[in-house]
KOLFI-830987 format. One record per atom (N, C-alpha, C): residue in three letters; residue number from 0; x, y, z; atom name. Coordinates in pm, whole numbers, plus 50000, padded with zeros to 5 digits. Atoms other than C-alpha are relative to their C-alpha. Layout:
+-----+-----+-------+-------+-------+----+
:  aa :   i :     u :     v :     w : at :
+-----+-----+-------+-------+-------+----+
: ALA : NUM :     X :     Y :     Z : CA :
...
+-----+-----+-------+-------+-------+----+
This chain:
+-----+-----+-------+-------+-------+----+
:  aa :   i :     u :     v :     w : at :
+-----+-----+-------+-------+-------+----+
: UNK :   0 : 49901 : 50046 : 49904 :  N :
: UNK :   0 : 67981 : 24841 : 69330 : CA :
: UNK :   0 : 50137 : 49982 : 49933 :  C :
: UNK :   1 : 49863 : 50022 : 50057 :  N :
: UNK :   1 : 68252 : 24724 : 69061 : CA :
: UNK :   1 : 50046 : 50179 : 49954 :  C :
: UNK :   2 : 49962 : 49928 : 50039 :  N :
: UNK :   2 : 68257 : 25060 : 69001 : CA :
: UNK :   2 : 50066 : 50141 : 50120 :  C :
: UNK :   3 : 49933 : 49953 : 49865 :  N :
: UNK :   3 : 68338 : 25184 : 69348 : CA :
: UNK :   3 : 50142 : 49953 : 50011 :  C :
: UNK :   4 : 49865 : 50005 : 49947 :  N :
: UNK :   4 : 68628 : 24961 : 69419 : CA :
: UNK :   4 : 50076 : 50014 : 49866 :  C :
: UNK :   5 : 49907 : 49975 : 50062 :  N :
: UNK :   5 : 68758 : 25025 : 69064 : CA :
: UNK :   5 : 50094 : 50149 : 50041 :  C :
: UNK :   6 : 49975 : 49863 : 50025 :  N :
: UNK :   6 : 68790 : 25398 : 69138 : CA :
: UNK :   6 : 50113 : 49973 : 50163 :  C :
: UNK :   7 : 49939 : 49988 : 49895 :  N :
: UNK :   7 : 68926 : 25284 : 69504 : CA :
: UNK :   7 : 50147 : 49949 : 49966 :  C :
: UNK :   8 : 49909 : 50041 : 50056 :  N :
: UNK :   8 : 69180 : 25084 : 69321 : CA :
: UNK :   8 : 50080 : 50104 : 49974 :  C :
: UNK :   9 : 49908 : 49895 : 50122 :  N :
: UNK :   9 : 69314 : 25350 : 69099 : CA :
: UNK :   9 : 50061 : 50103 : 50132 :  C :
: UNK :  10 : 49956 : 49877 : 49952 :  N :
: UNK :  10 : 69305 : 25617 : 69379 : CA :
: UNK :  10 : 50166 : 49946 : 50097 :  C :
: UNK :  11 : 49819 : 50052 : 49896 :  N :
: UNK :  11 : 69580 : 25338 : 69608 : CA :
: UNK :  11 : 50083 : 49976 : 49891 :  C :
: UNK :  12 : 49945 : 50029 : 50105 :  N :
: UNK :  12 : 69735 : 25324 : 69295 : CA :
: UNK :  12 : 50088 : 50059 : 49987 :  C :
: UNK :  13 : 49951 : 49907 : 50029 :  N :
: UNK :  13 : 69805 : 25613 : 69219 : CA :
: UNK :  13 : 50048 : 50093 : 50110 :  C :
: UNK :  14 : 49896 : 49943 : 49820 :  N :
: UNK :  14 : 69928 : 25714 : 69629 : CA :
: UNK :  14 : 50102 : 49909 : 49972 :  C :
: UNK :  15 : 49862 : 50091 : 50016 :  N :
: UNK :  15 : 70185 : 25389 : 69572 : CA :
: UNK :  15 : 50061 : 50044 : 49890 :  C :
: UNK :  16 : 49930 : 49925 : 50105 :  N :
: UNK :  16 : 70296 : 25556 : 69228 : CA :
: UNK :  16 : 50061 : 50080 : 50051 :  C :
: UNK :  17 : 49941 : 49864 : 49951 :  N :
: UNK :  17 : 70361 : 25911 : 69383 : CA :
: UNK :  17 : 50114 : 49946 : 50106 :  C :
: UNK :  18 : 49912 : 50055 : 49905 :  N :
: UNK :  18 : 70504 : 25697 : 69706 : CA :
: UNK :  18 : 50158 : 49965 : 49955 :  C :
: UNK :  19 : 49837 : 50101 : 50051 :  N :
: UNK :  19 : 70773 : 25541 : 69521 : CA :
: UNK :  19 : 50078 : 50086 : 49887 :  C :
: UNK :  20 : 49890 : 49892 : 50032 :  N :
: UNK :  20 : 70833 : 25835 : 69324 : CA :
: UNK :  20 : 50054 : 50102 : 50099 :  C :
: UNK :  21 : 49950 : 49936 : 49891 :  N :
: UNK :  21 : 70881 : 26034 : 69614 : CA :
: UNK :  21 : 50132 : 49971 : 50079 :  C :
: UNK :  22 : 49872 : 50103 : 49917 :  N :
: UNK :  22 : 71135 : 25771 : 69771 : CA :
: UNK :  22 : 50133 : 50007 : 49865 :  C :
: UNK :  23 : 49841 : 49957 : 50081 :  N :
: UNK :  23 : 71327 : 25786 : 69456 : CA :
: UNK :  23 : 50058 : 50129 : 49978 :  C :
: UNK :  24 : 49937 : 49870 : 50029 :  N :
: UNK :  24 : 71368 : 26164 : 69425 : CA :
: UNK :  24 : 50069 : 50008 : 50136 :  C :
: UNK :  25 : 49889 : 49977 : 49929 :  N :
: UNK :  25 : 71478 : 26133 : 69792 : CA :
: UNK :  25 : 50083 : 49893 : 50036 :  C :
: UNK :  26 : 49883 : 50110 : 50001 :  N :
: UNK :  26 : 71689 : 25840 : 69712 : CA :
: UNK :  26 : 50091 : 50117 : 49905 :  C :
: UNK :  27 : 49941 : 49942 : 50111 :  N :
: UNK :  27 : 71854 : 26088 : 69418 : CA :
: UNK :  27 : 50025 : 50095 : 50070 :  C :
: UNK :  28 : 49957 : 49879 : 49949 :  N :
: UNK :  28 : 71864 : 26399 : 69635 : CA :
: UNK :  28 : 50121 : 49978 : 50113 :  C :
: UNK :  29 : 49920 : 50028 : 49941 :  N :
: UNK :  29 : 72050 : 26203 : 69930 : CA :
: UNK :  29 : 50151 : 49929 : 49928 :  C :
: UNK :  30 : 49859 : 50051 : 50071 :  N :
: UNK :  30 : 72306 : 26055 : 69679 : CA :
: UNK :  30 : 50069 : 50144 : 49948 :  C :
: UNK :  31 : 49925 : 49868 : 50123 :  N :
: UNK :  31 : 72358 : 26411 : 69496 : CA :
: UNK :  31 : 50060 : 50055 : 50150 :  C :
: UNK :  32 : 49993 : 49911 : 49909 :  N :
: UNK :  32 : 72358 : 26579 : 69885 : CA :
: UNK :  32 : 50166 : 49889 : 50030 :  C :
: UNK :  33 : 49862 : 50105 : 50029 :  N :
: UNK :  33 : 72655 : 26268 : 69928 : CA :
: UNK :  33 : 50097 : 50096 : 49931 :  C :
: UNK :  34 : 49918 : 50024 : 50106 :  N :
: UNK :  34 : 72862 : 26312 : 69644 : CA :
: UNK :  34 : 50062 : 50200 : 50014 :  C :
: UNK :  35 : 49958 : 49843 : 49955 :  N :
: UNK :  35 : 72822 : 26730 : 69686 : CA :
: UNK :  35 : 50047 : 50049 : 50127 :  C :
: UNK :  36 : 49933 : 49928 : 49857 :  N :
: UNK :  36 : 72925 : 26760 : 70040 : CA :
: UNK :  36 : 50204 : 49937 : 49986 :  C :
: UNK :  37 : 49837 : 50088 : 50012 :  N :
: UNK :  37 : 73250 : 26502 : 69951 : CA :
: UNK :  37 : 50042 : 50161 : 49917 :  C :
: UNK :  38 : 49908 : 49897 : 50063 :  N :
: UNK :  38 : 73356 : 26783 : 69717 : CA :
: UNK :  38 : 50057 : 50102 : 50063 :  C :
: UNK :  39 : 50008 : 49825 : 49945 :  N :
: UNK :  39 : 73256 : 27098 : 69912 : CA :
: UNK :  39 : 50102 : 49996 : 50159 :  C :
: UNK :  40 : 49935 : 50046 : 49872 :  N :
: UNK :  40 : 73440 : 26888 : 70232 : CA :
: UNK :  40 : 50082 : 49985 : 50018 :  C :
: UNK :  41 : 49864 : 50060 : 50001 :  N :
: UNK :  41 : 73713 : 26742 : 70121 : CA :
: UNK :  41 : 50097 : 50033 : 50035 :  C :
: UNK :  42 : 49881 : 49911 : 49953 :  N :
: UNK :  42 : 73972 : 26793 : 70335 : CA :
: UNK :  42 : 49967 : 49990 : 50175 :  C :
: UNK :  43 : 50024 : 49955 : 49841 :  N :
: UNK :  43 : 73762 : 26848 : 70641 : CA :
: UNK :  43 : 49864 : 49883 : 50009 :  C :
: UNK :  44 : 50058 : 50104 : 50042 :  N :
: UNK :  44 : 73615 : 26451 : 70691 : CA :
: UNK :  44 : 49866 : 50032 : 50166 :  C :
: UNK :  45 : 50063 : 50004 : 49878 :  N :
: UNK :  45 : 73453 : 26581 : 71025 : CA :
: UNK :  45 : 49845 : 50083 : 49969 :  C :
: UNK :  46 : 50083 : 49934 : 50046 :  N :
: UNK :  46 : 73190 : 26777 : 70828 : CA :
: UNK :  46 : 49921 : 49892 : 49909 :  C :
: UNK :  47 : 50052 : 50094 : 50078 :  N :
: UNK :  47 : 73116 : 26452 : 70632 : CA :
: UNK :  47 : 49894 : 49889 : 50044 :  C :
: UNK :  48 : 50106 : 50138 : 49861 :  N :
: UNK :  48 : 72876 : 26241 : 70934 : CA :
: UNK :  48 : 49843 : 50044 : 49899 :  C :
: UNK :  49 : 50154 : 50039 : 50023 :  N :
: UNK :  49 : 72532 : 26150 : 70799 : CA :
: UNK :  49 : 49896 : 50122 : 49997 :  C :
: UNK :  50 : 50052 : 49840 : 49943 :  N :
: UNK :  50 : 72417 : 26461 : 70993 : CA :
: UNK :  50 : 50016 : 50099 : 49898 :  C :
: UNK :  51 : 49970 : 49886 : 50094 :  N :
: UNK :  51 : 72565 : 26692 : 70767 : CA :
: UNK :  51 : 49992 : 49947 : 49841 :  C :
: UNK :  52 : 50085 : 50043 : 50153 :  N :
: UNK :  52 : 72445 : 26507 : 70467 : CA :
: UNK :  52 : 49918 : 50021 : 49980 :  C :
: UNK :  53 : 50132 : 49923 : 49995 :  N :
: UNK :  53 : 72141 : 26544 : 70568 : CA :
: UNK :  53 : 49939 : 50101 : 49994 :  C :
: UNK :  54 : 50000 : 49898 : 50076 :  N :
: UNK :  54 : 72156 : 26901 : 70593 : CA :
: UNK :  54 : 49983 : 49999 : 49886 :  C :
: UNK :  55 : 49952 : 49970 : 50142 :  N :
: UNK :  55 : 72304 : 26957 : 70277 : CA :
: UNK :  55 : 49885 : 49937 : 49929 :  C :
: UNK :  56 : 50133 : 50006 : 50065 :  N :
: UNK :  56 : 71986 : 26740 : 70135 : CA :
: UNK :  56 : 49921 : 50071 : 50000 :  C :
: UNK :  57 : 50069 : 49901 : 49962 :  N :
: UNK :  57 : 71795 : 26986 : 70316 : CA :
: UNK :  57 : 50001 : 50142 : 49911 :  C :
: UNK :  58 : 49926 : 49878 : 50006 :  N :
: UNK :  58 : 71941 : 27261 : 70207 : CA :
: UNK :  58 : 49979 : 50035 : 49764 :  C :
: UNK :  59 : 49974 : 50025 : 50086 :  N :
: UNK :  59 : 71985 : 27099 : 69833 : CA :
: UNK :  59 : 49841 : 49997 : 49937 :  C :
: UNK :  60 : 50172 : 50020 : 50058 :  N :
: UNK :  60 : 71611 : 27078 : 69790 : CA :
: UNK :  60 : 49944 : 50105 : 49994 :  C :
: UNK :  61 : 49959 : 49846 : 49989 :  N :
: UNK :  61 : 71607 : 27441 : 69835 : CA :
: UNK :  61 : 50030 : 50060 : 49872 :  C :
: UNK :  62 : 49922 : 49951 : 50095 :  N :
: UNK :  62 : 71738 : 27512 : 69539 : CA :
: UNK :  62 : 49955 : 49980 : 49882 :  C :
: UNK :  63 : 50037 : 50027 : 50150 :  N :
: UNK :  63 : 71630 : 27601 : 69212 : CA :
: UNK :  63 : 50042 : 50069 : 49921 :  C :
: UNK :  64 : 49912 : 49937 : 50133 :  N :
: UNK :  64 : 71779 : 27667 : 68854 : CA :
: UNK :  64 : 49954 : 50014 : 49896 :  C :
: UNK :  65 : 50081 : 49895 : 50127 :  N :
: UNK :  65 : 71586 : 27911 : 68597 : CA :
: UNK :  65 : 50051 : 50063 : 49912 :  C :
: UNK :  66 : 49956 : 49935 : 50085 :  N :
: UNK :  66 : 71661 : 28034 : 68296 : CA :
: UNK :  66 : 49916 : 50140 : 49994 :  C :
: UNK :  67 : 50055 : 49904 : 50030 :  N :
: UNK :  67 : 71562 : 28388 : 68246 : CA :
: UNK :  67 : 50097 : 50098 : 49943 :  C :
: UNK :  68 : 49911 : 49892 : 50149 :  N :
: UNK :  68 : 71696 : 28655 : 67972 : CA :
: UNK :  68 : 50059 : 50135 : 50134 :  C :
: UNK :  69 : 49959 : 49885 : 49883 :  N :
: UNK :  69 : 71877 : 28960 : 68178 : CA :
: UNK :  69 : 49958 : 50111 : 49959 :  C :
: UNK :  70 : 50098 : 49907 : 50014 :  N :
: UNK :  70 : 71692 : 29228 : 68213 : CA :
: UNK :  70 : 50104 : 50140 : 50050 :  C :
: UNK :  71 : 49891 : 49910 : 49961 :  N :
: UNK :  71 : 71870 : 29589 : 68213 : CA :
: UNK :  71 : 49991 : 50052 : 50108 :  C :
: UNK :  72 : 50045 : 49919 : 49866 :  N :
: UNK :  72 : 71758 : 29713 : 68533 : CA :
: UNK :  72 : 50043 : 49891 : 50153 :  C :
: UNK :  73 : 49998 : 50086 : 49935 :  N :
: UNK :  73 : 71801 : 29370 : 68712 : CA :
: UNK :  73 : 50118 : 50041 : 50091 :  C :
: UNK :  74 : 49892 : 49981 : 49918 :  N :
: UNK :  74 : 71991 : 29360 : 69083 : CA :
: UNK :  74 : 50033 : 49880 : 50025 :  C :
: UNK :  75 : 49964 : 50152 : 49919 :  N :
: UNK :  75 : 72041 : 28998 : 69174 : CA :
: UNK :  75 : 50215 : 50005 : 49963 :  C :
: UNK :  76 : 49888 : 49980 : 49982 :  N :
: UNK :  76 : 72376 : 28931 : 69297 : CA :
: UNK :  76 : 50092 : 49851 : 49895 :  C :
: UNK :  77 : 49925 : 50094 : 50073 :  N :
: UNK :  77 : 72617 : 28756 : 69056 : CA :
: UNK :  77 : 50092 : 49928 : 50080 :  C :
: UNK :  78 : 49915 : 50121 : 49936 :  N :
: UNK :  78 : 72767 : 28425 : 69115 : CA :
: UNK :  78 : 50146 : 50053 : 50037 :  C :
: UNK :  79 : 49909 : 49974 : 49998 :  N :
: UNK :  79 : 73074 : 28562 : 69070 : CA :
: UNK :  79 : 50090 : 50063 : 50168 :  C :
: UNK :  80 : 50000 : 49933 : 49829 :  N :
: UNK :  80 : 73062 : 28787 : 69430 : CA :
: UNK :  80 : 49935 : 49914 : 50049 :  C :
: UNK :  81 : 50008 : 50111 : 49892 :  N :
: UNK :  81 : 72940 : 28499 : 69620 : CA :
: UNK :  81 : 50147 : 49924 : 50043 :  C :
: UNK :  82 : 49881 : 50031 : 49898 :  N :
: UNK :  82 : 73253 : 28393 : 69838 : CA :
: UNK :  82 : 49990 : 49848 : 49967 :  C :
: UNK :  83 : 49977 : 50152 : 50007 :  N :
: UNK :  83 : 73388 : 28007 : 69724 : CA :
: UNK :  83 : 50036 : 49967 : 50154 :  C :
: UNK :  84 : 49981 : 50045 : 49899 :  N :
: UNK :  84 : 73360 : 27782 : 70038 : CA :
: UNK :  84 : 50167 : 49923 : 50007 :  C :
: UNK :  85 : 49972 : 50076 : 50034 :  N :
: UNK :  85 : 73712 : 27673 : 69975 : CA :
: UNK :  85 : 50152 : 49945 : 50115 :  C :
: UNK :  86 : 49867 : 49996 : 49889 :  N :
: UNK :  86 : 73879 : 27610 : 70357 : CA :
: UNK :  86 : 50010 : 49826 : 50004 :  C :
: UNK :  87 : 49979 : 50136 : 50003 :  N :
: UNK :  87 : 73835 : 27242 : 70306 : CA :
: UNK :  87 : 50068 : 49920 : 49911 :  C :
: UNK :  88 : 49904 : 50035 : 50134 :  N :
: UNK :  88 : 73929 : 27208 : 69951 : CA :
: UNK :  88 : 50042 : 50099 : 49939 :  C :
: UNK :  89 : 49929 : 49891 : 50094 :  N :
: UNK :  89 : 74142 : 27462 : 69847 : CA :
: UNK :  89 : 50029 : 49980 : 49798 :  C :
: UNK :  90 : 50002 : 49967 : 50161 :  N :
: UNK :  90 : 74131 : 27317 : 69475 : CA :
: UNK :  90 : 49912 : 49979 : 49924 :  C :
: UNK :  91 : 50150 : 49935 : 50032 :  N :
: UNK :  91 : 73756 : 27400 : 69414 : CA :
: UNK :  91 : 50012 : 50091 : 49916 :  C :
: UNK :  92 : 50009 : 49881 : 50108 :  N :
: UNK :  92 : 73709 : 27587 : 69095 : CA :
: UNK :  92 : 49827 : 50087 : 50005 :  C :
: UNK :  93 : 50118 : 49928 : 50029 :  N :
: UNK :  93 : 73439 : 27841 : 69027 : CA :
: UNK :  93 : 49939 : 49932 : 49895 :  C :
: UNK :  94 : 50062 : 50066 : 50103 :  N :
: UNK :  94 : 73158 : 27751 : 68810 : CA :
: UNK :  94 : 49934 : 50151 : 49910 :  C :
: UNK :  95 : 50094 : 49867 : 50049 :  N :
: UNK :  95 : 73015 : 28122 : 68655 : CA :
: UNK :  95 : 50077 : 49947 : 49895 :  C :
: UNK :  96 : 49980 : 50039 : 50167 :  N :
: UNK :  96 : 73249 : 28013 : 68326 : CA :
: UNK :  96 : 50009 : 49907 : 49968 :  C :
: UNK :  97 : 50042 : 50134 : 50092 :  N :
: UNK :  97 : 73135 : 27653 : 68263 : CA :
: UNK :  97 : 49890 : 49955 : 50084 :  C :
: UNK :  98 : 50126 : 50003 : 49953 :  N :
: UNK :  98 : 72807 : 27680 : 68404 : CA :
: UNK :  98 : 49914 : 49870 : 49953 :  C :
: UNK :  99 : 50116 : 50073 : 49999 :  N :
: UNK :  99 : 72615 : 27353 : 68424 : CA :
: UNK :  99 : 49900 : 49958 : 50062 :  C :
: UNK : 100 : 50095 : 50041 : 49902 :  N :
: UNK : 100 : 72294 : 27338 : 68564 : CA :
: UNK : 100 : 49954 : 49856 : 50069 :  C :
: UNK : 101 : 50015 : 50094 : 49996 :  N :
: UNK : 101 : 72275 : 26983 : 68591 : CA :
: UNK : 101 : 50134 : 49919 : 50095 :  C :
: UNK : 102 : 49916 : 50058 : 49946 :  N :
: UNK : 102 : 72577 : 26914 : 68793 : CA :
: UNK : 102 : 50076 : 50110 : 50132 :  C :
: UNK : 103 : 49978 : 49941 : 49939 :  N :
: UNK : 103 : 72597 : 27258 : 68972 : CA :
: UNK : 103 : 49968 : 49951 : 50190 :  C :
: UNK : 104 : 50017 : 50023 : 49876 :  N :
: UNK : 104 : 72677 : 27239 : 69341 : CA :
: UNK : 104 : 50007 : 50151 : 50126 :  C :
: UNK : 105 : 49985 : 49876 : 49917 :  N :
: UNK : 105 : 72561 : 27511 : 69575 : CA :
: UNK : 105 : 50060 : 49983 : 50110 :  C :
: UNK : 106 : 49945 : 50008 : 49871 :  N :
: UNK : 106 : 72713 : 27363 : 69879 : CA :
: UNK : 106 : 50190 : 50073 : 50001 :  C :
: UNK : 107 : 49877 : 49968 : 50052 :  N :
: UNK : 107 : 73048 : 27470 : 69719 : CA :
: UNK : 107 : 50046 : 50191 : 50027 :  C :
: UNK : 108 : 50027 : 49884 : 49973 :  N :
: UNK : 108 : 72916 : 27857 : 69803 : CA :
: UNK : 108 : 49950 : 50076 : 50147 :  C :
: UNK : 109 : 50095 : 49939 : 49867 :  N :
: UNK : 109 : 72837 : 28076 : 70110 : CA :
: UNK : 109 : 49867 : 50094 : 49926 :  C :
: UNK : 110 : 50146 : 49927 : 50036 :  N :
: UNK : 110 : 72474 : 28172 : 69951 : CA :
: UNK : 110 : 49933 : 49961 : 50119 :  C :
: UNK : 111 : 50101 : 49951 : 49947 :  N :
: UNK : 111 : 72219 : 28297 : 70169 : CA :
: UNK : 111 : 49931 : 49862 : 50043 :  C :
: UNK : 112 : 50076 : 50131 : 49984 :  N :
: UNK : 112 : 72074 : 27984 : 70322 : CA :
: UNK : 112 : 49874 : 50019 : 50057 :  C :
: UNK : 113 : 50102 : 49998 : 49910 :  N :
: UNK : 113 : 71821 : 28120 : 70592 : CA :
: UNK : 113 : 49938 : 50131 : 49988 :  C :
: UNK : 114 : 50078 : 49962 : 49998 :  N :
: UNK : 114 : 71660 : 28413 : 70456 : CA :
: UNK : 114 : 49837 : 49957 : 50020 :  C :
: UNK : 115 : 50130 : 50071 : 49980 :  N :
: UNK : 115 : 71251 : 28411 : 70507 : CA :
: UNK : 115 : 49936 : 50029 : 49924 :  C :
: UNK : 116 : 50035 : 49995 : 50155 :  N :
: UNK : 116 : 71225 : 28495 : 70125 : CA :
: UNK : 116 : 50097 : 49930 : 49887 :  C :
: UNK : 117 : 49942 : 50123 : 50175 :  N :
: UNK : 117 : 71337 : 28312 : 69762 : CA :
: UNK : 117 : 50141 : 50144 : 50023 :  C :
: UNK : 118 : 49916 : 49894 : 50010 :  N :
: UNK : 118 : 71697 : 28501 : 69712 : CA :
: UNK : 118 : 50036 : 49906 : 49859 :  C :
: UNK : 119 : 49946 : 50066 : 50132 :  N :
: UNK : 119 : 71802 : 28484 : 69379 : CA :
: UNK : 119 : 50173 : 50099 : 49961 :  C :
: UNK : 120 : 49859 : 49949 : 50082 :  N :
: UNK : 120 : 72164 : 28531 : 69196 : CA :
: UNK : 120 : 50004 : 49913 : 49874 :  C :
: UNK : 121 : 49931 : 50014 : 50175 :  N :
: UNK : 121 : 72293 : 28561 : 68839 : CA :
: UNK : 121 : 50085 : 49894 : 50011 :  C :
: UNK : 122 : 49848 : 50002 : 50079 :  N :
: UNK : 122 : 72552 : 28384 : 68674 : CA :
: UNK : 122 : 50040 : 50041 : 49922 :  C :
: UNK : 123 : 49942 : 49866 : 50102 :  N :
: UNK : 123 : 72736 : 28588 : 68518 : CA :
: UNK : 123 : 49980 : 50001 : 49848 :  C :
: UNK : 124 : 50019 : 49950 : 50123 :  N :
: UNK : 124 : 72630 : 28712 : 68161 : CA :
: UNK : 124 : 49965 : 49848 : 49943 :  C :
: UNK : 125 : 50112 : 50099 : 50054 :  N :
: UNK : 125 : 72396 : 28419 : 68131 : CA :
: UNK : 125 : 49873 : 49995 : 50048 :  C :
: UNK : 126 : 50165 : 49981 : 49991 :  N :
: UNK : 126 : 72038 : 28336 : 68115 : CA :
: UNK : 126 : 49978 : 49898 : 50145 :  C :
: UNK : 127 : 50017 : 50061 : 49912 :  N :
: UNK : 127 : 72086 : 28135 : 68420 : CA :
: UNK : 127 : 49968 : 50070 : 50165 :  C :
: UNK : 128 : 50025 : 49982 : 49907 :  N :
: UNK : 128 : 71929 : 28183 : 68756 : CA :
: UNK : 128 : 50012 : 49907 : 50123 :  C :
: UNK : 129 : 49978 : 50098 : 49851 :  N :
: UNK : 129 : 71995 : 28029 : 69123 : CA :
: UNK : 129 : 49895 : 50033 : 50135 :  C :
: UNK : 130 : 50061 : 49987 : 49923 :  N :
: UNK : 130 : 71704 : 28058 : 69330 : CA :
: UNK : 130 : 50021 : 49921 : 50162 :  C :
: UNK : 131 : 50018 : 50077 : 49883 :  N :
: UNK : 131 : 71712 : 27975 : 69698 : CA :
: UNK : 131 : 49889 : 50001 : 50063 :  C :
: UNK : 132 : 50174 : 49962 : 49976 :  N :
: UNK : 132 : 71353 : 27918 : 69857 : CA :
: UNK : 132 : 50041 : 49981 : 50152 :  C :
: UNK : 133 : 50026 : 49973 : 49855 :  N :
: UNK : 133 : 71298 : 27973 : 70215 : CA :
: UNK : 133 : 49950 : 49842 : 50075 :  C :
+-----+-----+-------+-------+-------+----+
């Protein structure tokens, strides 16, 4: 019996662990989806409502950043030809030449949001990849 509710223990244990990591990644994703729409917005505060934060979380969770070596045959479309979003903030810089994955903001880009496959693009003449998942 002690050995039943130990195991029952562990298993609510370990659902309130995952729970509360779950709540903090989307405590961290709604602050990053924040902070990245202020940039990608700025300018245009009517794009900034809750609503469109939310998106952009949506959207931001979507998104993943791989390193892979470039391959000579490879087609993925470089960052570079992706169109800067920049009718809100006209003084939005490109990121293909100070590429950090850790602070990159795709909302800043018109990439492919609603294909019903992963679309991937380069950055330019690096090992970096920008996956978008469906």
């Amino acid at each position: 019996m002690k050995r039943v509710y130990f195991t029952l223990c562990a298993i609510i244990g370990m659902g309130i662990a995952s729970a509360q990591a779950q709540q903090f990644n989307n405590t961290q994703l709604a602050a990053r989806a924040q902070e990245f729409t202020e940039e990608a917005e700025q300018g245009c505060p009517q794009y900034m409502t809750p609503g469109h934060v939310s998106v952009a979380a949506e959207l931001l969770a979507r998104v993943e950043i791989k390193t892979e070596p470039i391959a000579a045959n490879e087609n993925y479309t470089l960052l570079s030809n992706v169109q800067l979003r920049n009718k809100c903030n006209p003084n939005m810089q490109r990121d293909e030449n100070n590429f950090d994955p850790n602070n990159f903001n795709p909302l800043k880009y018109f990439f492919n949001f609603t294909p019903g496959v992963s679309t991937t693009y380069r950055v330019n003449n690096s090992n970096y990849l920008i996956v978008i998942h469906p």
